[in-house]
DRENPA-3360 file (N, C-alpha, C; in nm, 2 decimals, always signed):
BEGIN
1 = XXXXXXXX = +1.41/-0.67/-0.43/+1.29/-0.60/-0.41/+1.28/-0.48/-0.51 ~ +1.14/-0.49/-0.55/+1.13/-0.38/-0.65/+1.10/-0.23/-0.64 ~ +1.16/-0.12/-0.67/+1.16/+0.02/-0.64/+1.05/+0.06/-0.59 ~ +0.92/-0.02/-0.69/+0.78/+0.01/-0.64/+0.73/-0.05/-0.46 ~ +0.80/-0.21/-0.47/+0.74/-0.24/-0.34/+0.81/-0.20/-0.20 ~ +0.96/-0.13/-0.25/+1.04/-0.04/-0.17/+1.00/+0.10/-0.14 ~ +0.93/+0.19/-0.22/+0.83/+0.30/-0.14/+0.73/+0.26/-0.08 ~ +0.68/+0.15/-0.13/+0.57/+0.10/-0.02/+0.61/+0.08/+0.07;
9 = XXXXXXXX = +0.69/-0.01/+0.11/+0.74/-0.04/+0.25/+0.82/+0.06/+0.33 ~ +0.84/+0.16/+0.26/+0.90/+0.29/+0.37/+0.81/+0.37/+0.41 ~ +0.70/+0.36/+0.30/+0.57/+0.44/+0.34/+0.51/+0.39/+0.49 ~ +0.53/+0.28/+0.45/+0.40/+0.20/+0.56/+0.53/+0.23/+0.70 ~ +0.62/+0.16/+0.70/+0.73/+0.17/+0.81/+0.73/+0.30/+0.86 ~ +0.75/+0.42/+0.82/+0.80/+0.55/+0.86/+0.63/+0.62/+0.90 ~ +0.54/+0.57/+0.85/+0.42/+0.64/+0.85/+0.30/+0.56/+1.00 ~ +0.34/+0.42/+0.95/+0.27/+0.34/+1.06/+0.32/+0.26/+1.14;
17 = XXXXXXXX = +0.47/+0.24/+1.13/+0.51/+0.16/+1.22/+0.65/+0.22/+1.31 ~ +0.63/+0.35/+1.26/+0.70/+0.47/+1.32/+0.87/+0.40/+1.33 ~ +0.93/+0.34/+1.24/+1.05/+0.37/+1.15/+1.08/+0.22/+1.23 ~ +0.99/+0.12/+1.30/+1.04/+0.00/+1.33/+0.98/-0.10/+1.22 ~ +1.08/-0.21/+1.19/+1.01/-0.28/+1.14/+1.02/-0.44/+1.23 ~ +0.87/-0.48/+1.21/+0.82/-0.59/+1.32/+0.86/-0.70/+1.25 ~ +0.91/-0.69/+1.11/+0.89/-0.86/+1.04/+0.80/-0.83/+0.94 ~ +0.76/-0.74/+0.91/+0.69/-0.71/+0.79/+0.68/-0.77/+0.67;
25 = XXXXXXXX = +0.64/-0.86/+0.59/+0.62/-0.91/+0.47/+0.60/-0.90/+0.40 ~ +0.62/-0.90/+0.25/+0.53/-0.84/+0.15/+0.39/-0.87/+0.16 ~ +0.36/-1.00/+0.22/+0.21/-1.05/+0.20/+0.13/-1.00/+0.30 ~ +0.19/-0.97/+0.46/+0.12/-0.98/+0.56/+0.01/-0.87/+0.51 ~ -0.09/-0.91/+0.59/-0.22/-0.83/+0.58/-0.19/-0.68/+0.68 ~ -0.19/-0.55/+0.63/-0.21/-0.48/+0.74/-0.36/-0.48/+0.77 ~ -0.43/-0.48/+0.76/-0.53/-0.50/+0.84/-0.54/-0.61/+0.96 ~ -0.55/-0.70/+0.89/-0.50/-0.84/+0.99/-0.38/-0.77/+1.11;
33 = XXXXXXXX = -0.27/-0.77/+1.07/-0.16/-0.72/+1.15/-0.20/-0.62/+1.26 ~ -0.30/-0.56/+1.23/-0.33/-0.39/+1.28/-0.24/-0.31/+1.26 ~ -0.18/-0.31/+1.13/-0.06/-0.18/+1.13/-0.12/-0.04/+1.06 ~ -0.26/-0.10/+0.97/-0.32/+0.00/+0.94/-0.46/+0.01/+0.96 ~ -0.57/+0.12/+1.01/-0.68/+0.08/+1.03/-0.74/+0.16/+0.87 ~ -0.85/+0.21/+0.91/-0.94/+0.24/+0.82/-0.89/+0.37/+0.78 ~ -0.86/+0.48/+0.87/-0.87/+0.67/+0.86/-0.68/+0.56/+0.76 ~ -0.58/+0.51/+0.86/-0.51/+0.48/+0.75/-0.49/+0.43/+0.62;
41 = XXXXXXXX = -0.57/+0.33/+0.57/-0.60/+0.35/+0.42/-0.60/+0.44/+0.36 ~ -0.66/+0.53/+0.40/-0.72/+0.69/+0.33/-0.56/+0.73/+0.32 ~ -0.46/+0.76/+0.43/-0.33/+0.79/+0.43/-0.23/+0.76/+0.31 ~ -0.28/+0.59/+0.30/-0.20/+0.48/+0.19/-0.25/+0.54/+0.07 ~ -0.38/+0.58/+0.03/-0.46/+0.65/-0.08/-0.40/+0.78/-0.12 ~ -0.39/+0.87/-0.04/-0.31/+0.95/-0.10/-0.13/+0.98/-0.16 ~ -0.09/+0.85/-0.04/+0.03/+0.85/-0.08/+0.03/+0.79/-0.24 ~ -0.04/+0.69/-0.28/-0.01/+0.56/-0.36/-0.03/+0.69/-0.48;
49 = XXXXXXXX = -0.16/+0.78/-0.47/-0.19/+0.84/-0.60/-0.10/+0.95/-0.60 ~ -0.02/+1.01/-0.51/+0.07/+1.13/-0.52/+0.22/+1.04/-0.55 ~ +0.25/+0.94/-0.51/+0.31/+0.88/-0.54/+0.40/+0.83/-0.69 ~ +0.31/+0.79/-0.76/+0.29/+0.69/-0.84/+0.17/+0.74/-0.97 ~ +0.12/+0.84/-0.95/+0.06/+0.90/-1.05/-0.09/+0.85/-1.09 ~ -0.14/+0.77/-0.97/-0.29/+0.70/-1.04/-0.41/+0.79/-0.91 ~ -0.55/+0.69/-1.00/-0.65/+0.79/-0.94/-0.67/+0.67/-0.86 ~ -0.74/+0.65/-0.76/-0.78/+0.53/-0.66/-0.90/+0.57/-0.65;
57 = XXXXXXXX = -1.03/+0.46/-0.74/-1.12/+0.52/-0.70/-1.20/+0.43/-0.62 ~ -1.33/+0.47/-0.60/-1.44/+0.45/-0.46/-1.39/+0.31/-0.42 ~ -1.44/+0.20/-0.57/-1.51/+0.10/-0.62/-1.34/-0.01/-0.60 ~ -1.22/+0.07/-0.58/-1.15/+0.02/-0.56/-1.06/+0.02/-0.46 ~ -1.13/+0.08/-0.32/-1.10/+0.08/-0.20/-1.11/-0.07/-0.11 ~ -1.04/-0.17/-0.17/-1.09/-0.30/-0.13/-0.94/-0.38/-0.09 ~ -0.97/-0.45/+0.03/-0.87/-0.50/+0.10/-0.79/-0.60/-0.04 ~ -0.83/-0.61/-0.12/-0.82/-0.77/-0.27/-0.65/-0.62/-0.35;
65 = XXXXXXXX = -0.70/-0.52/-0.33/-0.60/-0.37/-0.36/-0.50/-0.32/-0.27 ~ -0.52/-0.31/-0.16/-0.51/-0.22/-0.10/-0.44/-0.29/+0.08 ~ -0.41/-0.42/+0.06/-0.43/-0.46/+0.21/-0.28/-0.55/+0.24 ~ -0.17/-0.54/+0.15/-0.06/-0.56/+0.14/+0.05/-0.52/+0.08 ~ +0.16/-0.52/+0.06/+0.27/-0.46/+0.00/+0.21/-0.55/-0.13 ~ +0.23/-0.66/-0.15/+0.20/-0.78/-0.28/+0.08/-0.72/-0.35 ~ -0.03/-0.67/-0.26/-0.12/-0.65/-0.31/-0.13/-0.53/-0.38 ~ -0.06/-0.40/-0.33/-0.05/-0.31/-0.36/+0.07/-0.32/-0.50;
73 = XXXXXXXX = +0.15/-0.37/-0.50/+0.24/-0.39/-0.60/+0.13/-0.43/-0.69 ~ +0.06/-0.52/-0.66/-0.02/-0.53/-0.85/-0.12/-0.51/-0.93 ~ -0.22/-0.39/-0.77/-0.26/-0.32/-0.81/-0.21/-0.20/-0.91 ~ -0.12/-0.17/-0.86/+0.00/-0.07/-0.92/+0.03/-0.12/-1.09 ~ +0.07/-0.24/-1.08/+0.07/-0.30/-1.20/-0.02/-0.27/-1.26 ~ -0.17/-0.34/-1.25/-0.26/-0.33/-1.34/-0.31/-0.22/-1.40 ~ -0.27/-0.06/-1.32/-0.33/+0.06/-1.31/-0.20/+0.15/-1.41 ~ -0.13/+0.05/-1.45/+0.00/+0.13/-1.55/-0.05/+0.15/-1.67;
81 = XXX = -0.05/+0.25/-1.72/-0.13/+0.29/-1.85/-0.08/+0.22/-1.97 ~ -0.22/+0.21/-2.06/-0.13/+0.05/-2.13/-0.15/-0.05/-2.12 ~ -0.15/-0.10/-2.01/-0.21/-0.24/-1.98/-0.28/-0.28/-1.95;
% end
């Protein structure tokens, strides 16, 4: 597992699944799941940009970004300066 999708998954565990983990997947949907609602995205938003050094903006507040570990891994990707 990669460093990046390993802060993600501690984030999400310690922040929303209060330090259990259910079977968590890289792919599972938190939304789908209900591990995160809406006010928590905003949560995952600040972590990911204090985190990781990027801006998260309006236009890319979208479950396609933002709605899995996989997902978030490559948004992260694409958001690496450079590429």
């Amino acid at each position: 597992m990669s460093d990046t999708r390993s802060k993600i998954r501690g984030f999400i565990l310690n922040h929303f699944l209060f330090g259990q983990d259910p079977g968590l997947t890289d792919g599972a949907s938190f939304l789908d799941e209900g591990f995160i609602d809406s006010t928590g995205v905003l949560e995952l938003v600040a972590f990911l940009e204090k985190e990781f050094g990027v801006k998260v903006a309006d236009d890319e507040l979208i479950p396609d970004n933002l709605d899995s570990i996989d997902s978030i891994a490559r948004y992260l990707a694409a958001k690496k300066p450079g590429t």
